[in-house]
Every structure is written in structure tokens, then in C-alpha cells.
C-alpha positions as CSV (number, residue, x, y, z in Angstrom):
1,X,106.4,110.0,133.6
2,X,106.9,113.3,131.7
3,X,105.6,113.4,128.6
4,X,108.7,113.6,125.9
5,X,108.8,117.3,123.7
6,X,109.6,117.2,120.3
7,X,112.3,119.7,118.9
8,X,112.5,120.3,115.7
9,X,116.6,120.6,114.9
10,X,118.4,121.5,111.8
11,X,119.2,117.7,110.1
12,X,122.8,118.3,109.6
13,X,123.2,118.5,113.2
14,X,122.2,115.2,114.3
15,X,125.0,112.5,114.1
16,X,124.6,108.7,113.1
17,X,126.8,106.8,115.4
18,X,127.8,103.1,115.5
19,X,126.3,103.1,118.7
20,X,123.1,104.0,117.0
21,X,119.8,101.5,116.6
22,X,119.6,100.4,113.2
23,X,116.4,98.4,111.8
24,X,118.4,96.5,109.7
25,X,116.2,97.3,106.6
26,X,116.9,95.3,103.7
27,X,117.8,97.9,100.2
28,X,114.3,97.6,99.1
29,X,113.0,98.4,102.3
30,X,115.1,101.2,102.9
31,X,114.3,102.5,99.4
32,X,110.4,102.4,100.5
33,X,111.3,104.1,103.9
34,X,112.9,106.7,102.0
35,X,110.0,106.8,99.1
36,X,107.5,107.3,102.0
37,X,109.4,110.1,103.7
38,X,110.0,112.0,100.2
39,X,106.2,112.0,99.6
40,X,104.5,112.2,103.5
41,X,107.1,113.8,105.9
42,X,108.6,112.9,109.0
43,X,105.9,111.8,111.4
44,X,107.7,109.9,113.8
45,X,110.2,111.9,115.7
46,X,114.0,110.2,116.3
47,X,115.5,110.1,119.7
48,X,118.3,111.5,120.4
49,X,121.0,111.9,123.1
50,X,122.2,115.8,124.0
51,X,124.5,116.0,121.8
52,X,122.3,115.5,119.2
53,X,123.5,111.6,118.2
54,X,120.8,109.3,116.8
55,X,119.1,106.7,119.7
56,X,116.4,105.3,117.5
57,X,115.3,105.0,113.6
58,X,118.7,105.8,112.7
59,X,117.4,105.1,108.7
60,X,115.3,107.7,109.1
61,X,117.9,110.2,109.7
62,X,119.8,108.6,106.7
63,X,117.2,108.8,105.1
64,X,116.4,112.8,105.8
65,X,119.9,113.4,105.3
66,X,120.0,111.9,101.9
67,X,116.4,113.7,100.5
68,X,118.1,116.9,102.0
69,X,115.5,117.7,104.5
70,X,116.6,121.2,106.1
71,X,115.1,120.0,109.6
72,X,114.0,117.0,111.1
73,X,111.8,116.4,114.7
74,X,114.2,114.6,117.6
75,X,113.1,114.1,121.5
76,X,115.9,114.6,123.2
77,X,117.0,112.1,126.1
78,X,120.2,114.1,128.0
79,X,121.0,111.0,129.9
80,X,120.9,109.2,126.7
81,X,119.7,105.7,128.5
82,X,116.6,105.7,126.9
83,X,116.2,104.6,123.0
84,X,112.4,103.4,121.7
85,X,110.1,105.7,122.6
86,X,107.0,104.1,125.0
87,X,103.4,103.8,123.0
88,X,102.2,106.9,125.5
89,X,105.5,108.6,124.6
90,X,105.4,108.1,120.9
91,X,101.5,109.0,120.6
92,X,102.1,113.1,122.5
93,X,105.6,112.8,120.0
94,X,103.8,112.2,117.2
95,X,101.1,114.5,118.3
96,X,103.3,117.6,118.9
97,X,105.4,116.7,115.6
98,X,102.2,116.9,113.1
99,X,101.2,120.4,115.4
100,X,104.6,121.7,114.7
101,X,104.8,121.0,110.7
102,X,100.8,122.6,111.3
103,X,102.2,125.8,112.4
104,X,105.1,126.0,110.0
105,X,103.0,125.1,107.0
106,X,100.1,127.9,107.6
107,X,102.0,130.4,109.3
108,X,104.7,130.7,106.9
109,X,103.4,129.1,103.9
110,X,105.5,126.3,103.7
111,X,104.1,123.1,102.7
112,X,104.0,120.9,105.6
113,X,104.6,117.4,105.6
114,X,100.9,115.7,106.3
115,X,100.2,111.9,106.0
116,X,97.5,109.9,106.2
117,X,97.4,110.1,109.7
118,X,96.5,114.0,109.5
119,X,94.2,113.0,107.2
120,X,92.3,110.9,109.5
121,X,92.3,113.2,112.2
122,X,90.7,116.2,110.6
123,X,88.6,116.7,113.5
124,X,91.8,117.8,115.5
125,X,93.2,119.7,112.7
126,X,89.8,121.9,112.8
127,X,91.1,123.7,116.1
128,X,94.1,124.8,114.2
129,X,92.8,128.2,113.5
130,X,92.4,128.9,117.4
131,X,96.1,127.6,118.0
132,X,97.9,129.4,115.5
133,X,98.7,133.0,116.8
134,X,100.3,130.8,119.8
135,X,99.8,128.3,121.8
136,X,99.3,124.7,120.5
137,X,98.8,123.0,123.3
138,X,95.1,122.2,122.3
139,X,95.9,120.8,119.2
140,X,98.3,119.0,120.3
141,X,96.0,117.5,122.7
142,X,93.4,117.0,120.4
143,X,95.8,115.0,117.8
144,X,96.9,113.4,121.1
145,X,93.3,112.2,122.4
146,X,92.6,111.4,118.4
147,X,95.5,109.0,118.3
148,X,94.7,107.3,121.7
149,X,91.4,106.1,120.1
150,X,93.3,104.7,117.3
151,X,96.0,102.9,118.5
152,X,96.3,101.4,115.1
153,X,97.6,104.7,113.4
154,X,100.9,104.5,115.9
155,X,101.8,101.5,113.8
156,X,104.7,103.0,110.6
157,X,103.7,99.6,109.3
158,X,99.5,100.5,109.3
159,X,99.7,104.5,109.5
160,X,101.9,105.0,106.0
161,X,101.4,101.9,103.8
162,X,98.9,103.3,101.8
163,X,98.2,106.8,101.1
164,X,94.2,106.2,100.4
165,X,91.6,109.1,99.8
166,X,89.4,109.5,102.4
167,X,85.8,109.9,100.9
168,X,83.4,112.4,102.1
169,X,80.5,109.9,103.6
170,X,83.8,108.5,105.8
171,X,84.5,111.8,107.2
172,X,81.3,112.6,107.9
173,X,81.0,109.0,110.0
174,X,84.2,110.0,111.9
175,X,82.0,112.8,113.2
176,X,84.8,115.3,111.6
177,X,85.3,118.8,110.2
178,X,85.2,119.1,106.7
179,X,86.9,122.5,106.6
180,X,90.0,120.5,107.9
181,X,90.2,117.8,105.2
182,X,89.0,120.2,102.7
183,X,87.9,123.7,102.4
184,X,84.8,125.4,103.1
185,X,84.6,128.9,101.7
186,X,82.2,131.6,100.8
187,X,82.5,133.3,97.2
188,X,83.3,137.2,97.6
189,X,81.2,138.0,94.8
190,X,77.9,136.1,95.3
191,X,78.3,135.2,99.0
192,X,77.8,131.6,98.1
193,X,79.2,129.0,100.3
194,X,80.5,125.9,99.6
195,X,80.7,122.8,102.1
196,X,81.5,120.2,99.9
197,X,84.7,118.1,99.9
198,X,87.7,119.6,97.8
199,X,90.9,119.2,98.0
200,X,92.4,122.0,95.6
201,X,93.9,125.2,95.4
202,X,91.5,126.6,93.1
203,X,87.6,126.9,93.5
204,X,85.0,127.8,91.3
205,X,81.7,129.1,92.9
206,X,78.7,127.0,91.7
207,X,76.7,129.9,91.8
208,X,78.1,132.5,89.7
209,X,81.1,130.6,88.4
210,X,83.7,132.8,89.5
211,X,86.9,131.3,90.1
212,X,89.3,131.5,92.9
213,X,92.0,130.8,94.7
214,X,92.1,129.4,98.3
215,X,94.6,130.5,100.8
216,X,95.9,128.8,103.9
217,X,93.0,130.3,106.1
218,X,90.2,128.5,103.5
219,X,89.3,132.1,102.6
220,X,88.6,132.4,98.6
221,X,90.6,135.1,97.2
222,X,90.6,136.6,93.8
């Protein structure tokens, strides 16, 4: 079976049918749905028919719609027979949804919608510098192979519950990269690198106390 591709489609254009799925979410439920997407993103993509009509998590359309996302990530299924996504189908989905927010968040310096999935796979993230002048099919895969091994994260229920801080001595036992989860620079006046874990936009060199800024490459600029 193919693999499904995600397509990332202006929100206004998908349509919430009768015919649609719904999850039945009680209001408080909905209202944490619609917290979780407001703080972490869409990470799991809707299906969709061809004309563009909401298959599956029709509350998370709603809910985009209502927060005013500008676009939202949809698999398309032409024949429109097919509705839940398959656990193989939803883990490439998911895979080439968190590449594509990737891409649009460095390249254009637009924040992009990570979650604590990302954060977990910072490993994968670390090829993102060799993907993003084109192709992405590597990080894709690499997201892809990280989320086989963790069937867990595939779960809304497990993956977004709790938005915990990952410490350093757990990265460094998921054998990962720690320019992906934070940043490793090197300060332009004293040549000094840093390797610890930070998660900030501005860095002060330990060795001469300069401070700077970080940009979307982990480069310190003045």
C-alpha cells in the first residue's frame, strides 16, 4: 500500500460535512483539543476526500478554523472510501507533517508548530540542515523510522498530554543531537563553543560574556 502524502491546504478550504466523523468530544474536551492545538500545532493530518471535505477528526478542523489557522495538513483520499488513517499510514503522515512545518519554520522564519513529539526525536531533526535547500525525503524518513520505535508517541492521548521538558542527561540516553533540541554555537568574538542544553534566543558566551542572538541555522549573530 502507498504510503499517504500530506498537503498542506489553506484551512478555509476544507469543508465540515454531516457526513464527516465526529469524536463526539464532550465541551471540556473539545476546549482541551482546542487548548493543545493553540499551544503545539497540528500534528496529526485530517483526511480528506477531493473536494477537500473532512473524513476524519472533524474537531480538529473546527478547531483550526476557530484559532484562525491560515493552513492546515490533509491526506487526501480522491475516492473518499477511506476515513482513519492505518498506524503505518498515520506514522509517514505524521512524519511528513512535522518535516513540512520544519521547512516552513527555518526557511521562512515562521514559527513552526513543534510538540513534544519533535522534541523527542531531536535525533531526526539534526538532518534538517542537509534537507532544507530541497529534498526532505530523509527527514522525513528519519522522523518516520523514529516514530516506528515509539509506537507510543502515535497515541494524541500519550504524544500531547503533557508538554514536559526534556532534561539534558535524557537526551543524551536517547543517543540524540543536542544541536536539534537546543543550540550549539561558537562565539564570533572569542571562538568559544558552547554544547550545552539551551533553549533560548539569546546566548551569552561563557568565555568572554558577549551576548548574542541565535538564528534559525544555530549560528550566533551579533
Amino acid at each position: 500500500m502507498a504510503s499517504p502524502f500530506v498537503e498542506i491546504v489553506p484551512t478555509d478550504s476544507v469543508v465540515i460535512t454531516e457526513e464527516s466523523t465526529r469524536l463526539n468530544l464532550s465541551p471540556e474536551d473539545y476546549a482541551a483539543l482546542k487548548a493543545n492545538v493553540s499551544e503545539h500545532g497540528v500534528v496529526y493530518p485530517l483526511t480528506v476526500d477531493k473536494n477537500l471535505c473532512v473524513l476524519d477528526y472533524v474537531e480538529l478542523a473546527q478547531a483550526c478554523k476557530e484559532l484562525g489557522f491560515p493552513h492546515i495538513p490533509v491526506v487526501v483520499y480522491e475516492n473518499g472510501a477511506r476515513t482513519v488513517l492505518s498506524r503505518d499510514e498515520l506514522r509517514m503522515s505524521v512524519a511528513q507533517n512535522i518535516a513540512h512545518q520544519a521547512v516552513v519554520g527555518f526557511r521562512d522564519n515562521v514559527e513552526a508548530a513543534f510538540t513534544p513529539i519533535v522534541k523527542s526525536i531531536s535525533a531526526a531533526i539534526s538532518n534538517f540542515t542537509q534537507s532544507v535547500s530541497g529534498d526532505i525525503q530523509p527527514f522525513v524518513e528519519a522522523v518516520s523510522e523514529y516514530l516506528e520505535s515509539h509506537p507510543e508517541l502515535l497515541d494524541p492521548a500519550v504524544s500531547d498530554d503533557e508538554d514536559e521538558e526534556i532534561s539534558q542527561d535524557e537526551l543524551e540516553d536517547e543517543g540524540v543531537d543536542l544541536i536539534a533540541s537546543g543550540y550549539e554555537w561558537v562565539c564570533p568574538k572569542c571562538d568559544w563553543k558552547n554544547d550545552e542544553f539551551e533553549v533560548t534566543e539569546t546566548v551569552t558566551c561563557k568565555s568572554c560574556g558577549a551576548t548574542f542572538k541565535v538564528d534559525d541555522y544555530n549560528h550566533a549573530v551579533g
